[in-house]
LUMBA-652198 format. One record per residue (C-alpha): y, x, z; residue in three letters. Coordinates in steps of 0.5 Angstrom, whole numbers, padded with zeros to 4 digits, always signed. Last residue first. Layout:
BEGIN
YXZala;...
END
This chain:
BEGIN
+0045-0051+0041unk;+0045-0045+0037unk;+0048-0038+0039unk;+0045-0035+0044unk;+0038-0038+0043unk;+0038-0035+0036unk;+0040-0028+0039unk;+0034-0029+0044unk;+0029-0031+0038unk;+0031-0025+0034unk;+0029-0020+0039unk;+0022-0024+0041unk;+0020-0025+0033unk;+0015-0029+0034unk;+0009-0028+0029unk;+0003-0028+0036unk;-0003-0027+0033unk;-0003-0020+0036unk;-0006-0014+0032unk;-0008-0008+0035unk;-0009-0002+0030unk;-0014+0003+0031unk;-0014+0008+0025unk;-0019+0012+0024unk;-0016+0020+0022unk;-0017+0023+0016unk;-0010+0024+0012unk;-0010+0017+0008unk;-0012+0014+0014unk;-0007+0015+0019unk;-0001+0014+0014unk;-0004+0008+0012unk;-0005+0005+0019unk;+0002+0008+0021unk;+0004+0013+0026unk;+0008+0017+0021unk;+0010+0013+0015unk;+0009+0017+0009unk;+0004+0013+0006unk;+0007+0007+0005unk;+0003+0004+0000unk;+0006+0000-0007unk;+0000-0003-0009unk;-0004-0004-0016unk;-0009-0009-0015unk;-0007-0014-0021unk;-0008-0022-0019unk;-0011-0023-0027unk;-0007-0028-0031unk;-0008-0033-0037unk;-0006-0036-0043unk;-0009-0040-0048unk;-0011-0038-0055unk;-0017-0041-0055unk;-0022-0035-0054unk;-0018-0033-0048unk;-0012-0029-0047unk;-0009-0024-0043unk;-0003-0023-0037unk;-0005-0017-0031unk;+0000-0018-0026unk;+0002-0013-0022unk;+0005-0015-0016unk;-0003-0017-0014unk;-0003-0012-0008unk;+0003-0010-0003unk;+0004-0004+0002unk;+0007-0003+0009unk;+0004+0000+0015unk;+0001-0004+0021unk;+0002+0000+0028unk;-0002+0006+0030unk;-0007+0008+0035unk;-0011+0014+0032unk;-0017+0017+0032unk;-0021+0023+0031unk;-0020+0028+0024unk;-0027+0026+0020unk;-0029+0030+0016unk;-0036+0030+0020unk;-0037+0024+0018unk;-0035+0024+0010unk;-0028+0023+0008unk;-0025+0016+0006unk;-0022+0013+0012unk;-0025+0009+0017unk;-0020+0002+0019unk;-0020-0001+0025unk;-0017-0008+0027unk;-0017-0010+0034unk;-0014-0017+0036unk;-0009-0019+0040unk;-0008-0027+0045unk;-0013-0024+0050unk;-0010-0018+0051unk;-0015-0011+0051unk;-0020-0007+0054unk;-0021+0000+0055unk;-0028+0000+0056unk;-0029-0005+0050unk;-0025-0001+0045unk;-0029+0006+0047unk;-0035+0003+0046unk;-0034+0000+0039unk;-0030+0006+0037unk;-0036+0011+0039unk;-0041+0006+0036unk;-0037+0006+0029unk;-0037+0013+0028unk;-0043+0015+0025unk;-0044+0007+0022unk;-0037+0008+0020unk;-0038+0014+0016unk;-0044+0013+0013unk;-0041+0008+0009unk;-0038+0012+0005unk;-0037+0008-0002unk;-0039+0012-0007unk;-0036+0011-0011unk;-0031+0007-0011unk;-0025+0013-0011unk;-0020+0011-0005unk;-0025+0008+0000unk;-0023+0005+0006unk;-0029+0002+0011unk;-0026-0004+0014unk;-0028-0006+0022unk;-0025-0012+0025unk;-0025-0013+0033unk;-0026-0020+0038unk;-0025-0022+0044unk;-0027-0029+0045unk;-0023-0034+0046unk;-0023-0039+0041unk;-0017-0036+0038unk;-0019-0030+0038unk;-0025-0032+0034unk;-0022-0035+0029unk;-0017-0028+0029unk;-0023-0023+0028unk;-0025-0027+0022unk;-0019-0027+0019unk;-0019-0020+0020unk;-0025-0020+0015unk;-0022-0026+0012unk;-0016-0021+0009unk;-0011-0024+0006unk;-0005-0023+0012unk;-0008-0017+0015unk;-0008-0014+0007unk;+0000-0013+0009unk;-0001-0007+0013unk;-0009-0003+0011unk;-0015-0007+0011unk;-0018-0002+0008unk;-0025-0003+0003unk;-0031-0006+0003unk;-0030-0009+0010unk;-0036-0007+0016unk;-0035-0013+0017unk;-0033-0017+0023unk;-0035-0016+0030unk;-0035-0021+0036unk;-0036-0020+0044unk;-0039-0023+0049unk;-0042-0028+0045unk;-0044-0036+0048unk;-0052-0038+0048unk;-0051-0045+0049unk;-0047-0046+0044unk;-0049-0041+0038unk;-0050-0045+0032unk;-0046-0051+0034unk;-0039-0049+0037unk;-0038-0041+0037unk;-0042-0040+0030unk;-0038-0046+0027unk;-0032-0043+0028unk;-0035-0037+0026unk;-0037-0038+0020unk;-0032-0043+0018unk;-0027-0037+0020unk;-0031-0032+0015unk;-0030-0038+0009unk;-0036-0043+0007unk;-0044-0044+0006unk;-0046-0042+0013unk;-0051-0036+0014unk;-0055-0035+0018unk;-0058-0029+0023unk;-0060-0029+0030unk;-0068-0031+0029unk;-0068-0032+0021unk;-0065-0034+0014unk;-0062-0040+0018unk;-0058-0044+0014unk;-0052-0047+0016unk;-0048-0052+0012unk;-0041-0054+0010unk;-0039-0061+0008unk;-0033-0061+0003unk;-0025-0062+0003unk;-0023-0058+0010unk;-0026-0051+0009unk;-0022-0047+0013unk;-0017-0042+0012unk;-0015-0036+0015unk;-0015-0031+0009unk;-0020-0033+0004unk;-0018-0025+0001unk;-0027-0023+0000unk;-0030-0029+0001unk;-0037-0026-0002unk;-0042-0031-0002unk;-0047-0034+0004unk;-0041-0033+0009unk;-0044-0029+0015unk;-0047-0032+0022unk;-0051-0026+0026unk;-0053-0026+0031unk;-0054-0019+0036unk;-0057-0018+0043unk;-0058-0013+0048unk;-0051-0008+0045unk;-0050-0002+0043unk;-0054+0002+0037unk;-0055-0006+0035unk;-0048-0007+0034unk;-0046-0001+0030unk;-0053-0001+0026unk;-0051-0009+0024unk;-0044-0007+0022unk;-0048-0003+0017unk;-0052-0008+0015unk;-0046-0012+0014unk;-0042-0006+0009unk;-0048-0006+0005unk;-0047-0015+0004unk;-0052-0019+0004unk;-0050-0024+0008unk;-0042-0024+0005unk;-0037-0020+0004unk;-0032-0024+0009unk;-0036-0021+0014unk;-0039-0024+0021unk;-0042-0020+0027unk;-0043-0024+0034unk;-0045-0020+0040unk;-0049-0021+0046unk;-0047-0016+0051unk;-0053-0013+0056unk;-0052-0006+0055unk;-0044-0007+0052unk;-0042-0009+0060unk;-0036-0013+0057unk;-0030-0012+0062unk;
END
């Protein structure tokens, strides 16, 4: 188990260096832990997912001691977190976010936030991603996952988790002291970008906006959605193994 007192942590996000949400997670970390880096994409990568920078260089440049920035995607940031900037002084522990915005159902497989979490699960660092949820833009309640999120972290890490499973907290929407307690859930389901938005520019040509209407499954009890959307932080976790076990014994059964 981390000894959070003498714990070093990692944080990154997919919002960038100079995200609010970043500042947020810095307080978090530091009202916890001994020593926190930071390593942060320099602009927003919001919904990179999982992916890598192959095609170019990155860079790395330090803004101060235990802070840089990488010129690249979240997982970028903690890849080279892990094995260049951070080599000889390992973390314990990796955070990513605070998100702006909910990584609720289906968002998981775009987020960077989380994909962050999953690059560092994958190199064998526990790892938990936070997202502040907000239903009217502003303002964002920012203060309630720097009140509760010290709770959580250190709630998390006395009970411990899988090696091959990430966290994935979400706050809800409602002023700190509204907040209803916590909620282990399952992944809920809802889409984003079904609705395209088709325009065109000065030249005639046609073009097409990602829409941000979602069909949100709010009504599923024990769901990541549900929780929130009714006041509660929602702590989700999230295994990287995708293998259906069930279908994969009936495929053995019948194949050969």
């Amino acid at each position: 188990m981390i000894n959070l007192s003498d714990a070093r942590i990692l944080i990154t996000n997919d919002d960038g260096i100079h995200a609010p949400g970043l500042k947020v997670l810095e307080h978090i970390a530091k009202a916890v832990a001994k020593e926190v880096w930071v390593v942060a994409p320099e602009t927003e990568q919001s919904a990179t997912g999982h992916s890598l920078t192959l095609r170019r260089p990155l860079r790395i440049h330090k803004h101060s001691e235990y802070r840089y920035s990488v010129d690249g995607t979240p997982t970028d940031c903690v890849l080279l977190a892990l094995n260049e900037v951070m080599k000889d002084n390992k973390p314990d522990l990796v955070l990513s976010g605070v998100n702006r915005g909910g990584n609720l159902g289906e968002d998981i497989t775009y987020s960077g936030t989380v994909a962050a979490a999953m690059e560092a699960t994958l190199l064998g660092v526990p790892a938990i991603a936070f997202s502040q949820f907000f239903k009217d833009k502003h303002p964002l309640k920012w203060a309630t996952a720097e009140k509760h999120g010290p709770d959580v972290l250190q709630q998390l890490v006395q009970m411990g988790w899988a090696e091959n499973t990430l966290m994935n907290v979400n706050f809800p929407d409602v002023v700190s002291q509204s907040v209803k307690g916590l909620k282990a859930t399952k992944q809920g389901r809802r889409k984003i970008g079904d609705d395209l938005v088709k325009a065109y520019d000065p030249r005639g040509e046609e073009y097409f906006w990602v829409g941000a209407l979602r069909s949100e499954d709010t009504f599923n009890e024990g769901s990541d959605l549900h929780a929130v959307m009714n006041g509660y932080i929602s702590i989700s976790p999230i295994s990287l193994d995708f293998t259906d076990y069930e279908r994969l014994e009936k495929m053995q059964g019948i194949l050969s």
